[in-house]
N, C-alpha and C positions, 0 to 999 in steps of 0.2 A: 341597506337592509341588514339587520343584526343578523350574526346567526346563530343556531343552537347547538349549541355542545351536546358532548353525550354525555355528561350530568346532568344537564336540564331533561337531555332526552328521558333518563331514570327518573328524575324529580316526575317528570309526567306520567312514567307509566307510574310510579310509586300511587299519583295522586288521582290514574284513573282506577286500579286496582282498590285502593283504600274505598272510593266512591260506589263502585260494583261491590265490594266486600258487603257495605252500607245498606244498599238498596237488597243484596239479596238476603241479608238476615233480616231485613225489614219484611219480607215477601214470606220467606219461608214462616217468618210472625202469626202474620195472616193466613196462610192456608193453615197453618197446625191451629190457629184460634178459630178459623171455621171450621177444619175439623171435628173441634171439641163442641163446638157450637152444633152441629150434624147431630151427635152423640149424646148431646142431653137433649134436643128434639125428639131424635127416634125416641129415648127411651121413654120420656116421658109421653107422646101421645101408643104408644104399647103400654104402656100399666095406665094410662088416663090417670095421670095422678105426678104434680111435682114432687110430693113426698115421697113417696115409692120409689121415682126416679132419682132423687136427693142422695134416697139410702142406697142402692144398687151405686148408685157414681162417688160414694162416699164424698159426697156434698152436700150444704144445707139447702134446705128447701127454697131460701129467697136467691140463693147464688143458681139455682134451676132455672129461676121463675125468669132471673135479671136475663141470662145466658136467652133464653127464647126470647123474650120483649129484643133483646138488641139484633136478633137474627131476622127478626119480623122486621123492625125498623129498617136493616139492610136491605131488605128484600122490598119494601114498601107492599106487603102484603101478611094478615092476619091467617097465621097457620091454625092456631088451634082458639077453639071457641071456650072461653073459662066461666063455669059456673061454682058453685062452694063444694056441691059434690062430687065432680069429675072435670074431665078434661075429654073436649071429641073433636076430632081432625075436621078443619074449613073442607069446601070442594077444592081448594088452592092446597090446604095441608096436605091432600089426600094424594095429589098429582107430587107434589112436594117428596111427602116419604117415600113413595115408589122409588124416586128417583134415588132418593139418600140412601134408601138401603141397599140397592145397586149396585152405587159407589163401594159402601162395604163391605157387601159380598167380593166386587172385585180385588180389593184391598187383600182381605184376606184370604181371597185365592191363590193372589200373587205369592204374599209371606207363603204359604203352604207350598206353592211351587217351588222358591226358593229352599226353604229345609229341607224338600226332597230331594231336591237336586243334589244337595249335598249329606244325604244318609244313604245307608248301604243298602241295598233291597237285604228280606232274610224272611223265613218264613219258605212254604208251598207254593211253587209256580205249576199251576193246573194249565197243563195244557193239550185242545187237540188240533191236530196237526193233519189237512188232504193229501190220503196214502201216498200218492203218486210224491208230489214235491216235497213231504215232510219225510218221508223214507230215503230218498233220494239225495234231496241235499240240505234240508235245513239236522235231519236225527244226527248224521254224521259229524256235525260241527257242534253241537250243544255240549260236548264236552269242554269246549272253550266257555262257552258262555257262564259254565258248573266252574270251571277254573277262576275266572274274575269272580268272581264272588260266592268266596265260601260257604256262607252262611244260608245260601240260595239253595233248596230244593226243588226239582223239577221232576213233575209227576205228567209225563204224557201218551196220549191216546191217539190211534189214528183212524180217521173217520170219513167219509166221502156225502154221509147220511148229512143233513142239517139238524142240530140238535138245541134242545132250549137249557142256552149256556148258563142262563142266571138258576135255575132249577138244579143244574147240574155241577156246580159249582166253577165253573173254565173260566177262567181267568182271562186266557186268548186263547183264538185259532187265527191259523192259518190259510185263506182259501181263495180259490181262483173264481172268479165269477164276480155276482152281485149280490149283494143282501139287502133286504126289504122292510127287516125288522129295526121299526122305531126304537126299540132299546140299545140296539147297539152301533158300534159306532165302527167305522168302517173307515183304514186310512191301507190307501192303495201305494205300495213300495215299488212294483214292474208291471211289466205286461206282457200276455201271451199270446201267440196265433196258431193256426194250426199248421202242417203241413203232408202233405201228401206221400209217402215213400213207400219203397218195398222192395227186399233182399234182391242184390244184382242176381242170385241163379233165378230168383221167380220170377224174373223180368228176362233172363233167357229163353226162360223155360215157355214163357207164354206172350212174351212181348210185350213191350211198352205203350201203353195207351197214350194217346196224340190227342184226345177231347176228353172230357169230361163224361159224354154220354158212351164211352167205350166201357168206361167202368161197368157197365151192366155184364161186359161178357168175360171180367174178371173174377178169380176167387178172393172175394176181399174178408178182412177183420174188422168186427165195429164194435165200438164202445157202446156198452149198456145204461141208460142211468139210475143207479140204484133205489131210488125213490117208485118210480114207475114200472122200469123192466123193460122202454122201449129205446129201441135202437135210437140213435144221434145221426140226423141228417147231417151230410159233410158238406163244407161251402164251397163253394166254387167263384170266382169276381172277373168279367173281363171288360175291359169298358168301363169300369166304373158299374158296371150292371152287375150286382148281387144274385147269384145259384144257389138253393136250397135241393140237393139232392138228396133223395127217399134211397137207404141201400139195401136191398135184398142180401146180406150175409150169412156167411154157413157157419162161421165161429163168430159166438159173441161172449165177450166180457166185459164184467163190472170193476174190473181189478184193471189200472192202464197196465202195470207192467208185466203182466202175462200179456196184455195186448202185445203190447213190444218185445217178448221172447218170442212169441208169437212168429211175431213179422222178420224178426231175425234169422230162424228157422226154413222162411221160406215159405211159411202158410199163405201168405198171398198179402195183397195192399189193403194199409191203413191208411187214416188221416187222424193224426192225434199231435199235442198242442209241442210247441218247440223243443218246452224244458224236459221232455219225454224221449223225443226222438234226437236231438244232438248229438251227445255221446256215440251210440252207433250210427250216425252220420257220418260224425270226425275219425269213426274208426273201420268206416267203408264196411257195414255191416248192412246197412240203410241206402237207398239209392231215394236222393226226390226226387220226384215225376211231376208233368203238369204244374211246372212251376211258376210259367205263363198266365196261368188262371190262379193262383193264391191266392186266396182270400186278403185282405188287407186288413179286416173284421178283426178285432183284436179284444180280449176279456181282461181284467187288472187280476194280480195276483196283491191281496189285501190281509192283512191284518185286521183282526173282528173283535172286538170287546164291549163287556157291555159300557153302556152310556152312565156315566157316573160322573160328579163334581168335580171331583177330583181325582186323579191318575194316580194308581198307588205307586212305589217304586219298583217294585218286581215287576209291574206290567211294563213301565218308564223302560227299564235296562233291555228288557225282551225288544220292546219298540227299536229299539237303539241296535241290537243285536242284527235283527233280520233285514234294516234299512240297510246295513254292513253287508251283509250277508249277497243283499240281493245286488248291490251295489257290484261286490264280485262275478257275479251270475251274469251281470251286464256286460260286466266284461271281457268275457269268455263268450261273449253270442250266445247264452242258453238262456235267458229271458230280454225282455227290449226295457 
């Protein structure tokens, strides 16, 4: 058995390289000649007319006419129906261009993707922001985000209300829960749950509740929802079996973090969502109770925009910001 040297070895890959070089210009041939081929279909059955189409693709009218006759031959189906007046799409065209324009649009989604990805956002970033977590930890850090990119102005609002963003012109919010509205578009970064606590002296003072149904003979705090004005039944889970408790409260608020000064002070127990009460958890201002029964119920903290073709860049960078952002908050235990 001969054997093969490592020049022969080169000689081979030289002559399998050369042969793949071959075959993919040949390929790439073909998709860019169907491509063009796509491109004088669409346009000519949109104007019904090769001549129109001819002038718009700065080509003659029989190099139009040839470019469809050989698309149809490929296809072994009759896309458009010719008469001396116009041009009208078969029932086979009509399935046909749906599809081709598709391709297009995505084509030049992508390119557009691409050039944003590499321009600088500049311009108004409208933004509003859920008091509680935009106050708390997204306001403080947007000086970073104003720092990378200079040219970026940021104008924001904070709001608890549901507001109609494309009216008002917002750009993004920020918010916890769910949205229902078809126009916008909803990409969830964390998640929250609630939890149960209350200042160690108000847990001296009047003792620590052992059930859920004890709560009734505590002085508790509850959150308001500003939309309605009724209180928030707090959850309770044990078993796997979900609680919805009604609370009779003597202080309520629509604002979480007077809820949480609140409870810090000693006014009595709350249940409000993690990225609220942490901080004076970790700094033994906050006691949790009933932690046996926690809910496991968990809400997404999301980013909201509206629903548009394409993503402009200021929104892009923001997106990019707060996934960062929340990413740290993970890490820390103040969101999941």
């Amino acid at each position: 058995m001969a054997l093969i040297g490592k020049s022969d070895i080169t000689l081979l890959d030289s002559e399998v390289i050369a042969y793949n070089t071959r075959w993919l210009c040949k390929k790439c041939k073909n998709v860019m000649d169907k491509l063009k081929s796509l491109i004088v279909f669409l346009r000519s059955a949109q104007h019904k007319s090769f001549s129109e189409a001819a002038r718009q693709l700065s080509m003659s009218p029989s190099a139009v006419s040839r470019a469809v006759a050989r698309l149809e031959e490929d296809l072994g189906i009759r896309l458009l129906q010719r008469t001396t007046r116009s041009l009208t799409l078969t029932e086979d065209g009509t399935k046909y261009f749906d599809r081709c324009q598709q391709i297009l649009d995505e084509l030049e989604a992508a390119e557009l993707e691409i050039k944003q990805s590499q321009s600088m956002p500049t311009g108004t970033l409208r933004l509003n922001l859920s008091i509680a977590i935009g106050k708390m930890y997204i306001a403080p850090r947007l000086p970073e985000l104003a720092l990378q990119y200079p040219d970026l102005k940021l104008n924001v609002s904070f709001s608890d209300r549901l507001s109609d963003m494309i009216e008002e012109g917002i750009d993004a919010t920020v918010r916890v829960g769910f949205s229902t509205d078809s126009s916008l578009r909803m990409q969830a970064v964390a998640k929250t749950h609630t939890i149960t606590c209350a200042a160690p002296r108000y847990l001296q003072q009047a003792g620590t509740p052992s059930q859920p149904a004890e709560i009734k003979h505590h002085r508790c705090v509850n959150f308001v929802l500003p939309q309605t004005r009724r209180e928030i039944e707090w959850k309770f889970e044990r078993q796997g079996s979900v609680m919805s408790l009604p609370i009779d409260s003597y202080l309520q608020f629509d604002y979480a973090e007077a809820l949480l000064m609140a409870a810090c002070q000693g006014a009595g127990i709350i249940q409000a969502p993690n990225y609220i009460v942490a901080g004076a958890i970790a700094r033994g201002e906050l006691q949790p109770i009933l932690t046996e029964f926690q809910s496991k119920e968990s809400k997404p903290i999301a980013i909201v925009y509206p629903q548009k073709k394409y993503l402009s860049a200021k929104v892009r960078v923001f997106i990019e910001f707060i996934t960062t952002l929340m990413g740290d908050l993970k890490r820390d235990g103040i969101v999941e």
